[in-house]
Structures are given as C-alpha cells and as structure tokens.
mmCIF entry with sequence, helices, sheets and N, C-alpha, C, O atoms, coordinates in Angstrom:
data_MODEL
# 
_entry.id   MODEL 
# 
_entity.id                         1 
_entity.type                       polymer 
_entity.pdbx_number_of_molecules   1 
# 
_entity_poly.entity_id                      1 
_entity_poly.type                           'polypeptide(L)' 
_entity_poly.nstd_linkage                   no 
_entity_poly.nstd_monomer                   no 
_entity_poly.pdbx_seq_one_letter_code       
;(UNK)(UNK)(UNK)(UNK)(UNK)(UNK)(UNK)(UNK)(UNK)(UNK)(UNK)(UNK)(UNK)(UNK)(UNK)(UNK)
(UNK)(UNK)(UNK)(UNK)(UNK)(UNK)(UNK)(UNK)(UNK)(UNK)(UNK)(UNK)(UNK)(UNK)(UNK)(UNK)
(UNK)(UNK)(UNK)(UNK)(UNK)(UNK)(UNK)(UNK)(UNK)(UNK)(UNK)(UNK)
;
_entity_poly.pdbx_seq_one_letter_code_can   XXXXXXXXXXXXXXXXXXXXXXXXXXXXXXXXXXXXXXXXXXXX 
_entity_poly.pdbx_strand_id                 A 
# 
loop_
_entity_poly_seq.entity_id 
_entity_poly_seq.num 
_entity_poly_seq.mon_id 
_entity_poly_seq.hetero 
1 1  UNK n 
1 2  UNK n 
1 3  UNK n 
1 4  UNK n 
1 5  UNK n 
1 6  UNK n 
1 7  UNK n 
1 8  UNK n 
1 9  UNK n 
1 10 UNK n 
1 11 UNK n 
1 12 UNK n 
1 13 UNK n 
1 14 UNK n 
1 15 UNK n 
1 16 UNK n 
1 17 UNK n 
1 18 UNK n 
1 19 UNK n 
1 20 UNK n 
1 21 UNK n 
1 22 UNK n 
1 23 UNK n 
1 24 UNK n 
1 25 UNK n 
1 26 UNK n 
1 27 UNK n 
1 28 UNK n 
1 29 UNK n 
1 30 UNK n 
1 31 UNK n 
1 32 UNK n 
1 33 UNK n 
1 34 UNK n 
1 35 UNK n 
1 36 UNK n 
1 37 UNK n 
1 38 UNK n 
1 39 UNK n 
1 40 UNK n 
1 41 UNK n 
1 42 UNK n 
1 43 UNK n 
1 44 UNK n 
# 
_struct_asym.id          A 
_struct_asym.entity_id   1 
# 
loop_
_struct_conf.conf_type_id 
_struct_conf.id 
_struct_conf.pdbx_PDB_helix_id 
_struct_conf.beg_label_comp_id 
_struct_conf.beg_label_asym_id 
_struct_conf.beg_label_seq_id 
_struct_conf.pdbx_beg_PDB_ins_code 
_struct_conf.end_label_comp_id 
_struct_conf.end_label_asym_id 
_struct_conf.end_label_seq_id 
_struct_conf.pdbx_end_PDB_ins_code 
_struct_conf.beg_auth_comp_id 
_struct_conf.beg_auth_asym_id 
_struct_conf.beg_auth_seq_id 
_struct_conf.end_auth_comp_id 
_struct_conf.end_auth_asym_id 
_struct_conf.end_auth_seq_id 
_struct_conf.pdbx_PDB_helix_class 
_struct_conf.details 
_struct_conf.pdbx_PDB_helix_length 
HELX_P HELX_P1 AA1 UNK A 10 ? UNK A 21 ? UNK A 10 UNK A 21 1 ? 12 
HELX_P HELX_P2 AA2 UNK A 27 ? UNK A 33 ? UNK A 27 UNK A 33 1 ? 7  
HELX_P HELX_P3 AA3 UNK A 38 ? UNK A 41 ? UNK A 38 UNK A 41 1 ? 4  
# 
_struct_conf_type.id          HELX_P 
_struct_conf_type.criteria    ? 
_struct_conf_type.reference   ? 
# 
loop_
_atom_site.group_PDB 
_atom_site.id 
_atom_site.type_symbol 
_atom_site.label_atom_id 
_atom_site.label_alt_id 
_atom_site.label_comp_id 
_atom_site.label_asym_id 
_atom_site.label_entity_id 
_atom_site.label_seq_id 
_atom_site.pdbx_PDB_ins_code 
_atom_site.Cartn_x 
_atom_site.Cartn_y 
_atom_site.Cartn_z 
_atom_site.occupancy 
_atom_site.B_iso_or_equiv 
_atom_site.pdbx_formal_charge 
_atom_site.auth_seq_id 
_atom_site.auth_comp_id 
_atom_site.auth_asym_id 
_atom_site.auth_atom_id 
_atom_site.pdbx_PDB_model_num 
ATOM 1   N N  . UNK A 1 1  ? 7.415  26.550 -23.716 1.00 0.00 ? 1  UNK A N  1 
ATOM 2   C CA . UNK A 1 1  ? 6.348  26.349 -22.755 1.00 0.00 ? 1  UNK A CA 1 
ATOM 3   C C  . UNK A 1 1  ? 6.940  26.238 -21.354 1.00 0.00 ? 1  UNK A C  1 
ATOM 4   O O  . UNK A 1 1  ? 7.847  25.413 -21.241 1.00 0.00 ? 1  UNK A O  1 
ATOM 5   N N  . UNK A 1 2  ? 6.567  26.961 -20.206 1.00 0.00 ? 2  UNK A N  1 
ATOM 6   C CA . UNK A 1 2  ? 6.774  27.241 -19.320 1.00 0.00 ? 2  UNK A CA 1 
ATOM 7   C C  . UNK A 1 2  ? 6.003  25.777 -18.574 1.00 0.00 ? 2  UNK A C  1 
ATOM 8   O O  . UNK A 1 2  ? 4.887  25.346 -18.866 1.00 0.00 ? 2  UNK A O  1 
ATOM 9   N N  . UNK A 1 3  ? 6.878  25.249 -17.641 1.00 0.00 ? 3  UNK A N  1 
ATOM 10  C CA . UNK A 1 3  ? 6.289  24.134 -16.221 1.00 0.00 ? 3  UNK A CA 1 
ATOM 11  C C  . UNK A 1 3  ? 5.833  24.978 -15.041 1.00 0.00 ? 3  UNK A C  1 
ATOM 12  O O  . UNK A 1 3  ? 6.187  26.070 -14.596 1.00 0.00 ? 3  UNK A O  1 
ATOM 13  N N  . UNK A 1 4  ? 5.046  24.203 -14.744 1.00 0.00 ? 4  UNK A N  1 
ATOM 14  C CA . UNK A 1 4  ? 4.160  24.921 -13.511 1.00 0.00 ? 4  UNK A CA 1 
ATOM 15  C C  . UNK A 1 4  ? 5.055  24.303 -12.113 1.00 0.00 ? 4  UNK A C  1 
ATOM 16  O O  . UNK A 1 4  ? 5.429  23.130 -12.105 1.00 0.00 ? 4  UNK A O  1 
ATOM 17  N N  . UNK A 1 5  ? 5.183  24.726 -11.593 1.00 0.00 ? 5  UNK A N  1 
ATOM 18  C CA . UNK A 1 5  ? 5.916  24.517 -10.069 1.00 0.00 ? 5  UNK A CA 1 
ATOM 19  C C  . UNK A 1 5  ? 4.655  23.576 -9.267  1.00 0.00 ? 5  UNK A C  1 
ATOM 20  O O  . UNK A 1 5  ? 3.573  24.158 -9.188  1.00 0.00 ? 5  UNK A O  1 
ATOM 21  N N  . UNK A 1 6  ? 4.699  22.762 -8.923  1.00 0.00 ? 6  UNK A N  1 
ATOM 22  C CA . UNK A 1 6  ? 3.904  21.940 -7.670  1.00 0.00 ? 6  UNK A CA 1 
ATOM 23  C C  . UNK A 1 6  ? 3.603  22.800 -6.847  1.00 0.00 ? 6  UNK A C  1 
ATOM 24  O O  . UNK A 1 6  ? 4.360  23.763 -6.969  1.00 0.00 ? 6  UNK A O  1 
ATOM 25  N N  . UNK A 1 7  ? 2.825  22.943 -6.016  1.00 0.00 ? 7  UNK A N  1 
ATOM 26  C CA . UNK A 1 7  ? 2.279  23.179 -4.438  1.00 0.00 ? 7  UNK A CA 1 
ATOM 27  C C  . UNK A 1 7  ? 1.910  22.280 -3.774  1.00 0.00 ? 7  UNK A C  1 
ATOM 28  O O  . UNK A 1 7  ? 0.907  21.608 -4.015  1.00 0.00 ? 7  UNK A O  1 
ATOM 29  N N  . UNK A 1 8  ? 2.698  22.125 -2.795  1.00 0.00 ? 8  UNK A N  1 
ATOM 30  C CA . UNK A 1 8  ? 2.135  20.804 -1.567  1.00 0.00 ? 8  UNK A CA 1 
ATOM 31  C C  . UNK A 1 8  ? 1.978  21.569 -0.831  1.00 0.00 ? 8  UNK A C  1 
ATOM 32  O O  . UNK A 1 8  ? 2.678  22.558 -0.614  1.00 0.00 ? 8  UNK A O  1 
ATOM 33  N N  . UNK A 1 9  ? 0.530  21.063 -0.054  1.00 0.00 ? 9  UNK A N  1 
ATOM 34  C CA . UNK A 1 9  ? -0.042 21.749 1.017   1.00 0.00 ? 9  UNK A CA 1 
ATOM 35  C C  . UNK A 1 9  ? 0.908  21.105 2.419   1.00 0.00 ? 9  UNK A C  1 
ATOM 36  O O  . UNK A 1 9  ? 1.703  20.173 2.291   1.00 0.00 ? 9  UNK A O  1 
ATOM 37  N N  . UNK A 1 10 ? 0.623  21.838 3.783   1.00 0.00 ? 10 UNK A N  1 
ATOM 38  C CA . UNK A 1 10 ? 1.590  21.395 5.600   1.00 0.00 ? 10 UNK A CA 1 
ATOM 39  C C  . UNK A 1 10 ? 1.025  19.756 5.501   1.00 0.00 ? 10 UNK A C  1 
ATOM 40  O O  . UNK A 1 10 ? 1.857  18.856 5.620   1.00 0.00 ? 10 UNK A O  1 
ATOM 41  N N  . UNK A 1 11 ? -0.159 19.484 5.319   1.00 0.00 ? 11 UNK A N  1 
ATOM 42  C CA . UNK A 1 11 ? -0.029 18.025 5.595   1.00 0.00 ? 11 UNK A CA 1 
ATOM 43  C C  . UNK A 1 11 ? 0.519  17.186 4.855   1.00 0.00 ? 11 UNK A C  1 
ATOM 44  O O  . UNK A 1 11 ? 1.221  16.344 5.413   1.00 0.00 ? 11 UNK A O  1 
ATOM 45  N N  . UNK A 1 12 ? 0.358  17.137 3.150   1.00 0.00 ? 12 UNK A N  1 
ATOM 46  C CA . UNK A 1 12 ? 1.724  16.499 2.669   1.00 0.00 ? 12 UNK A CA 1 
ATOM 47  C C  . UNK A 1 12 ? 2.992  16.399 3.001   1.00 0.00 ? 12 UNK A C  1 
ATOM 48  O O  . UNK A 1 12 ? 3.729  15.421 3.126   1.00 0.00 ? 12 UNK A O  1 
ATOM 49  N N  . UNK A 1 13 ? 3.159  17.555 3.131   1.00 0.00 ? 13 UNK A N  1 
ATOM 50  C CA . UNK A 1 13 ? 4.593  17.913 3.542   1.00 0.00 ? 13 UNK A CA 1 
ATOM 51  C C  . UNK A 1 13 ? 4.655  17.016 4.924   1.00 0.00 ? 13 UNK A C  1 
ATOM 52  O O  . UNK A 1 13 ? 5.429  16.068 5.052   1.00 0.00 ? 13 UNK A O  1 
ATOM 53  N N  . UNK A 1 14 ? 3.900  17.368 5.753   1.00 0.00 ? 14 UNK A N  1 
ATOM 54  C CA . UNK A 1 14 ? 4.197  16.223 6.721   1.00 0.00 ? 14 UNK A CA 1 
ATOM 55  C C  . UNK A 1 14 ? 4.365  14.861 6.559   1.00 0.00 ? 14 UNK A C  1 
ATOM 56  O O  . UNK A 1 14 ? 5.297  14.346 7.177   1.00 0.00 ? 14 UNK A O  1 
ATOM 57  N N  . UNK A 1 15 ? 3.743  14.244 5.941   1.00 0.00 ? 15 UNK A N  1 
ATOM 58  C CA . UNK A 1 15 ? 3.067  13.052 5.716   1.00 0.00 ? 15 UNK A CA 1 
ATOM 59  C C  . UNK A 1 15 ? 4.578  12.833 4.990   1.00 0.00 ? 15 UNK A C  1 
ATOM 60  O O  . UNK A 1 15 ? 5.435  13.154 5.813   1.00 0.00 ? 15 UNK A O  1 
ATOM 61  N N  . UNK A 1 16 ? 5.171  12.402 3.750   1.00 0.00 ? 16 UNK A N  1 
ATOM 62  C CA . UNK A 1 16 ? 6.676  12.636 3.307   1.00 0.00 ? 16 UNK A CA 1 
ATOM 63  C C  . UNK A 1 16 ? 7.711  12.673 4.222   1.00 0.00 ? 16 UNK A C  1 
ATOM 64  O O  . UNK A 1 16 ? 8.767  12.136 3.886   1.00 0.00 ? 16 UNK A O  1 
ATOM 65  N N  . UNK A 1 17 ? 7.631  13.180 5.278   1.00 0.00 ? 17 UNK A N  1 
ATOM 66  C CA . UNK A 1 17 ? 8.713  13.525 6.446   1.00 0.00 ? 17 UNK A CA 1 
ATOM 67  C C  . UNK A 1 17 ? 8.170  12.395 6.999   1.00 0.00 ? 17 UNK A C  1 
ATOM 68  O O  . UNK A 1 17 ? 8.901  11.411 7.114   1.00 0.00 ? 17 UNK A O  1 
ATOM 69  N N  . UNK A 1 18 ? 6.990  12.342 7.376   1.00 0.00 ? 18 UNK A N  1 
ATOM 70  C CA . UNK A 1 18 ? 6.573  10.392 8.257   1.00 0.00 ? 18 UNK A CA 1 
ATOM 71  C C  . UNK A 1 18 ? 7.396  9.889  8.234   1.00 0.00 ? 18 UNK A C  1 
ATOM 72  O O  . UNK A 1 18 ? 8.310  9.677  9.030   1.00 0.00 ? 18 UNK A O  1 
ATOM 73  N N  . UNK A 1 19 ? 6.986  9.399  6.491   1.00 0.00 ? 19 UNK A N  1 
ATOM 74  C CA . UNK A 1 19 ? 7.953  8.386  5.633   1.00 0.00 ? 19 UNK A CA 1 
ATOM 75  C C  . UNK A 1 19 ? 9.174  8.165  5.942   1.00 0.00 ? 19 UNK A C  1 
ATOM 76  O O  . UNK A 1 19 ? 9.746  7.088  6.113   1.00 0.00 ? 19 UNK A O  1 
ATOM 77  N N  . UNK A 1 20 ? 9.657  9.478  6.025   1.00 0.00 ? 20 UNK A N  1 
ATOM 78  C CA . UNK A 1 20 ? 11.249 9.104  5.952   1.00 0.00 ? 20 UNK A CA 1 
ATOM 79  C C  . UNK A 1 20 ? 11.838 9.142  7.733   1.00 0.00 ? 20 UNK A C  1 
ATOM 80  O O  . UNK A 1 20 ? 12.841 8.598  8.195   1.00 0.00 ? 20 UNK A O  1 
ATOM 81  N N  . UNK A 1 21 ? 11.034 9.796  8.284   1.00 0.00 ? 21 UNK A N  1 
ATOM 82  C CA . UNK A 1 21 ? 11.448 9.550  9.477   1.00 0.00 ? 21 UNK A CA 1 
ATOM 83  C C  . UNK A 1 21 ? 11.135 8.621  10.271  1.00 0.00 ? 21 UNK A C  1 
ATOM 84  O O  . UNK A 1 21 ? 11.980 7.816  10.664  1.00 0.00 ? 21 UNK A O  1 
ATOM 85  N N  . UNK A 1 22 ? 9.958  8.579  10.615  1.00 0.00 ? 22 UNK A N  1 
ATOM 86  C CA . UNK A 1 22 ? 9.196  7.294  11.142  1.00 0.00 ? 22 UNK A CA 1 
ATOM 87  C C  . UNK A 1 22 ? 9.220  5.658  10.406  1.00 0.00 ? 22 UNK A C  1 
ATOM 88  O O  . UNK A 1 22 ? 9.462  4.668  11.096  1.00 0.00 ? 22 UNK A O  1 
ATOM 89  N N  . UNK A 1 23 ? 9.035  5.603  9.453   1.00 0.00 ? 23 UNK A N  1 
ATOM 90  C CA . UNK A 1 23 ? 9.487  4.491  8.528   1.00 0.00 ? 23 UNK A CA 1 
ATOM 91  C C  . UNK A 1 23 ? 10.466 3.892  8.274   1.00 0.00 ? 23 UNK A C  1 
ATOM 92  O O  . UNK A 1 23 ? 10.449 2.717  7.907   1.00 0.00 ? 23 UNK A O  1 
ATOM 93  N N  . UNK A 1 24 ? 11.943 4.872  8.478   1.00 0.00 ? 24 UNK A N  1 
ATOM 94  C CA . UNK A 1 24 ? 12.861 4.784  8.085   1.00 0.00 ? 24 UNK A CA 1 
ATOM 95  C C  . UNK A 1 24 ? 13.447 4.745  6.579   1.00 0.00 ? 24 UNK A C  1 
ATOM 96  O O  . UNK A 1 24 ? 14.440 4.296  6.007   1.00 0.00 ? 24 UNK A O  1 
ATOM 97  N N  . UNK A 1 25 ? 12.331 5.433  6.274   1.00 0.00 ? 25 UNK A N  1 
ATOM 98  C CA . UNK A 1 25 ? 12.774 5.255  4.132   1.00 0.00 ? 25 UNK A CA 1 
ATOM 99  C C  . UNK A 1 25 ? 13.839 6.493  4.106   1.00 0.00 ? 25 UNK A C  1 
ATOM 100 O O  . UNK A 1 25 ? 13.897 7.409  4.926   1.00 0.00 ? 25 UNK A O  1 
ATOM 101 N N  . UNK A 1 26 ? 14.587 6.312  3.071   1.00 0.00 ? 26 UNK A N  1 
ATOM 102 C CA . UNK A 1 26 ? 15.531 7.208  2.623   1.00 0.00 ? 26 UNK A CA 1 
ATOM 103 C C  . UNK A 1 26 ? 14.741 8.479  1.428   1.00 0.00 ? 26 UNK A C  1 
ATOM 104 O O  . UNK A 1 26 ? 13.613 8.543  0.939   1.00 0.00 ? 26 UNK A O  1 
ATOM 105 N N  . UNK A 1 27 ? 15.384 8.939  1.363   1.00 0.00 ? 27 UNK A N  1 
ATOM 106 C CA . UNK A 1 27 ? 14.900 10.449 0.939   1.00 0.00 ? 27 UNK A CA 1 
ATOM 107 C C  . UNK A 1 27 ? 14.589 9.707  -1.072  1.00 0.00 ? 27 UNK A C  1 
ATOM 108 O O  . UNK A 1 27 ? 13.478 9.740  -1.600  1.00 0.00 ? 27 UNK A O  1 
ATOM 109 N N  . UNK A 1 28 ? 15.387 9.353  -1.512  1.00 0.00 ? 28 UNK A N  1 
ATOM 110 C CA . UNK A 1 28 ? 15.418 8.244  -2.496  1.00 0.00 ? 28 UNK A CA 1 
ATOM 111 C C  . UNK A 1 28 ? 14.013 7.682  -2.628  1.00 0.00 ? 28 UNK A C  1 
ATOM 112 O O  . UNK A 1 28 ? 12.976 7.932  -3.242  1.00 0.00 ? 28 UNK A O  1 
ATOM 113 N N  . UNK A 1 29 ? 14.456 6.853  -1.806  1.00 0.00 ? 29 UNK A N  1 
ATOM 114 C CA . UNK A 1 29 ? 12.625 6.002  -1.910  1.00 0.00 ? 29 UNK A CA 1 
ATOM 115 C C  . UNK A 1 29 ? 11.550 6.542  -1.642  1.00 0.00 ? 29 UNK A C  1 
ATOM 116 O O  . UNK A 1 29 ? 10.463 5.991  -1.812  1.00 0.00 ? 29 UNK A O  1 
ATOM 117 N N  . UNK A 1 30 ? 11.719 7.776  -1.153  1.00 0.00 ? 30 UNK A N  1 
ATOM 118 C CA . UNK A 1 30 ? 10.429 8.383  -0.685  1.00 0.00 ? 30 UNK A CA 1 
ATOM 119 C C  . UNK A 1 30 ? 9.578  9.244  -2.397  1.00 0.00 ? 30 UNK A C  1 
ATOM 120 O O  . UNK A 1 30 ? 8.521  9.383  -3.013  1.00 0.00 ? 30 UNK A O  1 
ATOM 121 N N  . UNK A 1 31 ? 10.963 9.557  -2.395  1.00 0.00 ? 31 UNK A N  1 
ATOM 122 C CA . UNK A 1 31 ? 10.816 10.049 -3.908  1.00 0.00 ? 31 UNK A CA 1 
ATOM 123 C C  . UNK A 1 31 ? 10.526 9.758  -4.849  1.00 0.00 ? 31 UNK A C  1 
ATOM 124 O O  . UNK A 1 31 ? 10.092 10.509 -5.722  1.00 0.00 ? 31 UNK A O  1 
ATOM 125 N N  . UNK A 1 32 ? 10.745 8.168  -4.953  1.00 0.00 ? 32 UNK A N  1 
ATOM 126 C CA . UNK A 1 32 ? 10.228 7.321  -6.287  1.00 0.00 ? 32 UNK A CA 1 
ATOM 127 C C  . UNK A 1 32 ? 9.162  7.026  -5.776  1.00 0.00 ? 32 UNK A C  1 
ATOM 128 O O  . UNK A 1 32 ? 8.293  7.298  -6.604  1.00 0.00 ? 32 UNK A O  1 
ATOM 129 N N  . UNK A 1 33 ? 8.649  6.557  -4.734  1.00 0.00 ? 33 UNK A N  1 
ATOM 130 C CA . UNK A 1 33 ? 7.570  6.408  -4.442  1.00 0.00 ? 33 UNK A CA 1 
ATOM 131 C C  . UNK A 1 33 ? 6.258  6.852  -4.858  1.00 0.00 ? 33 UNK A C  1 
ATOM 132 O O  . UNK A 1 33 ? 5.212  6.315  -5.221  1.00 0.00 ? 33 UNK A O  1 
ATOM 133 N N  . UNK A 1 34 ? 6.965  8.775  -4.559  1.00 0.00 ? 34 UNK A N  1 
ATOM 134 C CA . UNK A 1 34 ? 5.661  9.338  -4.633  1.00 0.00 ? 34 UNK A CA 1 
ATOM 135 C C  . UNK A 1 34 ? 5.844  10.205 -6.296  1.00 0.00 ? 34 UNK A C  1 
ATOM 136 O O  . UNK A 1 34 ? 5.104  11.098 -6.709  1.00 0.00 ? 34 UNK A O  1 
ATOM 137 N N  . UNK A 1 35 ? 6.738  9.764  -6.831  1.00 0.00 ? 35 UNK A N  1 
ATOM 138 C CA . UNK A 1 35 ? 7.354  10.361 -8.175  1.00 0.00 ? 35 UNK A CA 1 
ATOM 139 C C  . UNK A 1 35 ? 7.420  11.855 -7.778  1.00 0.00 ? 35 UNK A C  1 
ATOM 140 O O  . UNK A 1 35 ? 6.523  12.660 -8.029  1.00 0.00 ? 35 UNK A O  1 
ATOM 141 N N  . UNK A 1 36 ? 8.549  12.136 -7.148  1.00 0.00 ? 36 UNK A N  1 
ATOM 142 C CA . UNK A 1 36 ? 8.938  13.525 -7.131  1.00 0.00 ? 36 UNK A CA 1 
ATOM 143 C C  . UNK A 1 36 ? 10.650 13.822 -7.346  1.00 0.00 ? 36 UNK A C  1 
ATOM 144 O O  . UNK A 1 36 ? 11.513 13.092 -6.859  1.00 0.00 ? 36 UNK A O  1 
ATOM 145 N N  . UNK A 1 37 ? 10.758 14.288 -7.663  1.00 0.00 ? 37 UNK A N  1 
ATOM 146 C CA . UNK A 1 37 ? 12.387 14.573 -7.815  1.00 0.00 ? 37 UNK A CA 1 
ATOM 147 C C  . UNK A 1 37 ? 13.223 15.001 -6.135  1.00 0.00 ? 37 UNK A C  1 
ATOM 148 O O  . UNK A 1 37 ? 12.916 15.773 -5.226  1.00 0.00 ? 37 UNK A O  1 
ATOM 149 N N  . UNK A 1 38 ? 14.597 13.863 -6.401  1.00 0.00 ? 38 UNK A N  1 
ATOM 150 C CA . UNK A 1 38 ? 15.177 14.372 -4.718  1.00 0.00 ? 38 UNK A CA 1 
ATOM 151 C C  . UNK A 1 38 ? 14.879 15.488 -4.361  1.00 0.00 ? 38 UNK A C  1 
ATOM 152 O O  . UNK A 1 38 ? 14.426 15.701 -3.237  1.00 0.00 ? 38 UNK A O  1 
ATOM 153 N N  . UNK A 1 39 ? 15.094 16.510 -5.335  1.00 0.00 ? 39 UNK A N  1 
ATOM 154 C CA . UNK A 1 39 ? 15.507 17.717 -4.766  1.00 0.00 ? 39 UNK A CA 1 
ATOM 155 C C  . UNK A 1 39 ? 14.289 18.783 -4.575  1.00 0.00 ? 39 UNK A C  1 
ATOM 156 O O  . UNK A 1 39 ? 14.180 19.909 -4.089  1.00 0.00 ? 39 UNK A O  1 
ATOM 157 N N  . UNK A 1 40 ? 13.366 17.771 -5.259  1.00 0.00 ? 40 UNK A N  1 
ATOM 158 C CA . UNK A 1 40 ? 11.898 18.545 -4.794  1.00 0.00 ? 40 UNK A CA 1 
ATOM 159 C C  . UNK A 1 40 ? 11.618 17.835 -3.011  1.00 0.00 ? 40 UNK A C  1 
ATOM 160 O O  . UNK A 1 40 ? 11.472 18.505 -1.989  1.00 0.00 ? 40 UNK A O  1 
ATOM 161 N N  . UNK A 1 41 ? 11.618 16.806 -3.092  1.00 0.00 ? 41 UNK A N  1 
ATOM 162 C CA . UNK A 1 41 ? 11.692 16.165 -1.819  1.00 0.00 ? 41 UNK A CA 1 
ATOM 163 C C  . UNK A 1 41 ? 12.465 17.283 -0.296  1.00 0.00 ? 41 UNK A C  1 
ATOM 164 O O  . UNK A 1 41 ? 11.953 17.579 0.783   1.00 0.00 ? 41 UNK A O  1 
ATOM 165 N N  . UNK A 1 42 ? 13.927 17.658 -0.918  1.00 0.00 ? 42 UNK A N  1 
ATOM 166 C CA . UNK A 1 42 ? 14.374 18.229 -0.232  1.00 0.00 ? 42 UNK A CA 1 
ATOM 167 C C  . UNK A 1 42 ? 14.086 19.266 0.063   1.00 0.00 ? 42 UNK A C  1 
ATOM 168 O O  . UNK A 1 42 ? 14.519 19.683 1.137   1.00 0.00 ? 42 UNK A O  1 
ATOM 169 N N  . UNK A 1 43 ? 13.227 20.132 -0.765  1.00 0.00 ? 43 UNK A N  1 
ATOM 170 C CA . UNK A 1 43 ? 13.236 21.609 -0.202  1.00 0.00 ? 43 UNK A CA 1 
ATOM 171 C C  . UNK A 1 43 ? 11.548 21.870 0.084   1.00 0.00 ? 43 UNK A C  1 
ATOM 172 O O  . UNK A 1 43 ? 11.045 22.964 -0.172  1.00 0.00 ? 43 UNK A O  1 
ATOM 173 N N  . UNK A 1 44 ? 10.729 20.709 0.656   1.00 0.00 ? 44 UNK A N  1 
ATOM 174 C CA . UNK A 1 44 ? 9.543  20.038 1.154   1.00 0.00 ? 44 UNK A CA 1 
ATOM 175 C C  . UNK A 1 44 ? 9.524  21.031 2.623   1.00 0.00 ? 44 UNK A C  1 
ATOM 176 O O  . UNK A 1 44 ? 8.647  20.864 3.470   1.00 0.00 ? 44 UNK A O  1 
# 
C-alpha cells in the first residue's frame, strides 16, 4: 500500500516558519508540535 504525500497549502507553510522564526522554536519542536517529520518540516 502506497502513502499519500501531504499538501500544505502558502499559508501553512507560512504559519510553521512564524513558529520557528518569530517564536523562536526550533525546527524540532515545531515538528512535534504539529506531528510532522523534521524533514517534512524542512522541505516546507
């Protein structure tokens, strides 16, 4: 069985970058937060 890939729409994607920029959260916490994997985080 094949996984479906996520789609986050520009304002999520923004909203995540807030977080970590404006907030000061680490890429880590942003991630558990919103249950996504770092490396989904990273390529946001």
């Amino acid at each position: 069985m094949m996984n479906k890939r996520r789609v986050y729409d520009a304002s999520y994607k923004v909203e995540v970058v807030r977080m970590i920029v404006d907030q000061g959260l680490s890429v880590s916490q942003v991630s558990k937060n919103l249950t996504l994997g770092e490396s989904a985080t990273y390529d946001l």
